[in-house]
Structures are given as C-alpha cells and as structure tokens.
N, C-alpha and C positions, 0 to 999 in steps of 0.2 A: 339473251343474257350473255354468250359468251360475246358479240361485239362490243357491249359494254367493257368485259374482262377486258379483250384486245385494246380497246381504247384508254383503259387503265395503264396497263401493260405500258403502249410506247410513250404517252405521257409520263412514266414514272420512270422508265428507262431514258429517256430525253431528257427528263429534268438532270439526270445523274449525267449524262453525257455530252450533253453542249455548252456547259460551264467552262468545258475542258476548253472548247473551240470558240471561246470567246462571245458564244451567243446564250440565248435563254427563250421560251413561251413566256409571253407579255402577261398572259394569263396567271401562269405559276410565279412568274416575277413577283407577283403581291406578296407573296407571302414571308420574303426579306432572309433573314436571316433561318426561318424554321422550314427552311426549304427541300431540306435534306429528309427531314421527319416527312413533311407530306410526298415524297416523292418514293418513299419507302412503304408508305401508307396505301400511295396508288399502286404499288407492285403488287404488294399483295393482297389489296383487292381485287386486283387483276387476275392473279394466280386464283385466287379463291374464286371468282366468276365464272372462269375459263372450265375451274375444274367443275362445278356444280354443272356444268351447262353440259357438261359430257356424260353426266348422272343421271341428266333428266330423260324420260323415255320421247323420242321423236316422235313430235306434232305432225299428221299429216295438213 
C-alpha cells in the first residue's frame, strides 16, 4: 500500500509541477481542464496511503 501512496504522491505532485516547465503526463493530460482537481485528489490519496501503510502491523 504505501508504493501505491508514493505513486500517488509524484503523480499529483507532477501534475502541479511540470505545467510550470512547459510539460505534462500524457496520461493526466486527459483530463483537460479538471486537472488541478484530480492532481490534488492524487496527493491526498497518496498522503492517505502512505499514512495507513505506516499503521499497518508488518507482514513478515
């Protein structure tokens, strides 16, 4: 679970930060103008994964 959060994470951090440098994920690109909403949506789903995954008792 938490490399899913991580994967969240720079995904939703990407989306907010390569707009700036003129690029984008082709993948995120679809979603046009509501891009900001889902890129805030993957942060903290991210955050929420990351945390839960720290809760959980380790699986040997």
């Amino acid at each position: 679970m938490r490399s899913w959060g991580i994967y969240c994470l720079v995904f939703g951090i990407g989306a907010f930060i390569l707009p700036m440098m003129g690029m984008q994920f082709s993948i995120l690109a679809l979603f046009g103008e509501a891009l900001p909403f889902v890129a805030g949506a993957l942060i903290v789903l991210g955050v929420v994964l990351t945390a839960l995954s720290f809760k959980q008792p380790q699986q040997a």
